[in-house]
C-alpha positions as CSV (number, residue, x, y, z in Angstrom):
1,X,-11.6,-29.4,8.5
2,X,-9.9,-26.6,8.0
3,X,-8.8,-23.6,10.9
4,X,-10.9,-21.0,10.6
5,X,-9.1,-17.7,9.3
6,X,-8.9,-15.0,12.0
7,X,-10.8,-11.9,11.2
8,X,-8.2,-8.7,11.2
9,X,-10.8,-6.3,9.9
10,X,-13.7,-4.7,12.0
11,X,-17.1,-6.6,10.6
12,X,-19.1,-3.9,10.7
13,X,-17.5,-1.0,9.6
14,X,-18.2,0.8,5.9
15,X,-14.8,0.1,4.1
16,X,-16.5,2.9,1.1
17,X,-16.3,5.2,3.3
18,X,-14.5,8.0,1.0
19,X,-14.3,11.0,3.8
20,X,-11.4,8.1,5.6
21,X,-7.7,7.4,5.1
22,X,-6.2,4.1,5.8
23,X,-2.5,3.2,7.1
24,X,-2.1,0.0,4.9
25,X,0.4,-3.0,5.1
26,X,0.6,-5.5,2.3
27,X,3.1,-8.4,2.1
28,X,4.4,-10.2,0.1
29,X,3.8,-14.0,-0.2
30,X,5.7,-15.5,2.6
31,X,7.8,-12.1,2.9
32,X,10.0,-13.3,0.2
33,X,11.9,-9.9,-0.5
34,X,10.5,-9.2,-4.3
35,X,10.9,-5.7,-4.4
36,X,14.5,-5.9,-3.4
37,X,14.8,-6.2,-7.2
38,X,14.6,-2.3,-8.2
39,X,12.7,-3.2,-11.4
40,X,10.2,-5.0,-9.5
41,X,9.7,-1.7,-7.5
42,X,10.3,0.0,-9.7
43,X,6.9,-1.6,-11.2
44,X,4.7,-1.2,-7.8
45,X,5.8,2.0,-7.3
46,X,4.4,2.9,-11.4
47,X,0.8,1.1,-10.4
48,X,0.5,3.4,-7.4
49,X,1.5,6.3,-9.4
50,X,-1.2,5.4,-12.2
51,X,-3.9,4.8,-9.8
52,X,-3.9,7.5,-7.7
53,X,-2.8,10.8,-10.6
54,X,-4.1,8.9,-13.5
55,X,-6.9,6.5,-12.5
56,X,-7.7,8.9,-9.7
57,X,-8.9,6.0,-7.7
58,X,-7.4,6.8,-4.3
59,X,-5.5,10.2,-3.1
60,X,-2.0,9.3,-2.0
61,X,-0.4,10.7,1.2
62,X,2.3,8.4,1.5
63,X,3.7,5.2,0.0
64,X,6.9,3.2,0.9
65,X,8.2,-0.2,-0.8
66,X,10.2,-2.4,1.2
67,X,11.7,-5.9,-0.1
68,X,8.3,-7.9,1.6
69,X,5.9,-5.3,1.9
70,X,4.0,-2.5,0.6
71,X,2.9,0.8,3.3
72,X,0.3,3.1,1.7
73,X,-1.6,6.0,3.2
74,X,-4.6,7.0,1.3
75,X,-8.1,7.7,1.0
76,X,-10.7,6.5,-1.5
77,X,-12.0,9.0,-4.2
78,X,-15.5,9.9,-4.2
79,X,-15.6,8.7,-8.3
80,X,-14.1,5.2,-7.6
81,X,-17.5,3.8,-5.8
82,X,-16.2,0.6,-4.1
83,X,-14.8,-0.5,-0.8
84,X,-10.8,-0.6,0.6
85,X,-10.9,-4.6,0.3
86,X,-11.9,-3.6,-3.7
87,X,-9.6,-1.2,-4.4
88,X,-6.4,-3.6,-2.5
89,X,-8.0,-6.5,-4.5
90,X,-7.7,-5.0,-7.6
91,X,-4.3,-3.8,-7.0
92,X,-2.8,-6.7,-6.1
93,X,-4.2,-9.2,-8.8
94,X,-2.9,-6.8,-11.7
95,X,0.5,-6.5,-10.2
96,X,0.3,-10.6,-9.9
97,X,-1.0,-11.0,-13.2
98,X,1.9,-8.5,-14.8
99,X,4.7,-9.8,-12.4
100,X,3.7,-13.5,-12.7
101,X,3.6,-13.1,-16.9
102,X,6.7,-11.3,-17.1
103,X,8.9,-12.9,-14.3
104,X,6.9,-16.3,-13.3
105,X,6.7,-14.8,-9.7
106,X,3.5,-16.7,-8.2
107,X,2.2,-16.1,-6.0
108,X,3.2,-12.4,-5.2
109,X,1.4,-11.7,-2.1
110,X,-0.3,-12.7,0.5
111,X,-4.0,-13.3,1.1
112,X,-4.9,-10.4,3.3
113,X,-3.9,-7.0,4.1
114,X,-3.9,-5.1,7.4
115,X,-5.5,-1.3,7.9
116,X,-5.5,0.9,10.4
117,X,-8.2,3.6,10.1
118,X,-6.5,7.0,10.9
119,X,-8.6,8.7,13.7
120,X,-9.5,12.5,13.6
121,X,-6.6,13.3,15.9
122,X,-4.1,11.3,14.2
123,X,-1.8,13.5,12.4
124,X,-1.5,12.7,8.5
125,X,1.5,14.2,7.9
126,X,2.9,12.1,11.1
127,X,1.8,8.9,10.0
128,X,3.5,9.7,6.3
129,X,7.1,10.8,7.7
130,X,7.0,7.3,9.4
131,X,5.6,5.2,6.9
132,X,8.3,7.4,4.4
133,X,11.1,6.4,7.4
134,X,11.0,2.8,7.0
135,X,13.7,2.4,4.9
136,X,15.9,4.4,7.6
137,X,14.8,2.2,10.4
138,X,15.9,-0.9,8.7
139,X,19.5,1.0,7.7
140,X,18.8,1.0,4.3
141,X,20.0,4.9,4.0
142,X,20.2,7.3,6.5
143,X,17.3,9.4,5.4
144,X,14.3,8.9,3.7
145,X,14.4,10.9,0.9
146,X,17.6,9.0,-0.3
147,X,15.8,5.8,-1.1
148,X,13.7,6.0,-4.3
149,X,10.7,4.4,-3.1
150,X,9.7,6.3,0.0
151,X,7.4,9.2,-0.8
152,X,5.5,11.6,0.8
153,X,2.6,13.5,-1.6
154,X,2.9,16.8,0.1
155,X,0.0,17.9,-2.2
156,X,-2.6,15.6,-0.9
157,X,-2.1,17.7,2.5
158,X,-3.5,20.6,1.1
């Protein structure tokens, strides 16, 4: 029999809920550094472009992509009409599908996905300048607006 899978996301809670942003983490399968290949960032970093100005799925606060893992900070739009788990779901199997047909990478990422819900007194803007500072706490430049794919969407504050 197989170990039953621990549960990182509340059970009860309404994941469609649209007036909530989420502090995301996504990694990649077995943290294998993918994205330290610009054009596969360089890809990732195009999806959450289209999805959130184009698709209008989500509203984008912050986004950063590291070598083995993906931070977002977003909310869901009130026209998208499904839940967090939906919208990462989705995500993730087109980038697999493109990056797996193109470069045989399989699999991309792992199973799950972790979320913080941002609380009322949680600052936004906060939360953003260290998601966008990753890339400076791991040395990688010394500040964030030197590494291409660390963004903050100042707009979305607005």
């Amino acid at each position: 029999m197989l170990p039953k899978r621990k549960q990182i996301h509340l059970a009860d809670y309404d994941y469609t809920n649209i007036n909530d942003v989420y502090f995301l983490t996504i990694c990649t399968y077995n943290k294998k550094k993918y994205f330290k290949k610009t054009e596969f960032a360089q890809y990732i970093a195009k999806e959450i472009d289209f999805r959130s100005r184009v698709a209008h799925e989500v509203t984008m606060f912050a986004h950063c992509i590291m070598p083995d893992h993906v931070h977002l900070l977003l909310k869901l739009n009130e026209g998208y009409g499904k839940s967090l788990p939906n919208w990462i779901a989705a995500f993730k199997k087109y980038n697999s599908r493109i990056l797996s047909m193109m470069h045989n990478i399989k699999p991309l990422w792992q199973a799950n996905f972790y979320e913080h819900i941002v609380r009322k007194d949680e600052s936004l803007k906060s939360i953003a300048e260290y998601i966008a500072n990753n890339p400076v706490r791991m040395n990688f430049v010394p500040q964030w607006q030197e590494y291409q794919f660390s963004k903050i969407y100042y707009n979305s504050f607005l």
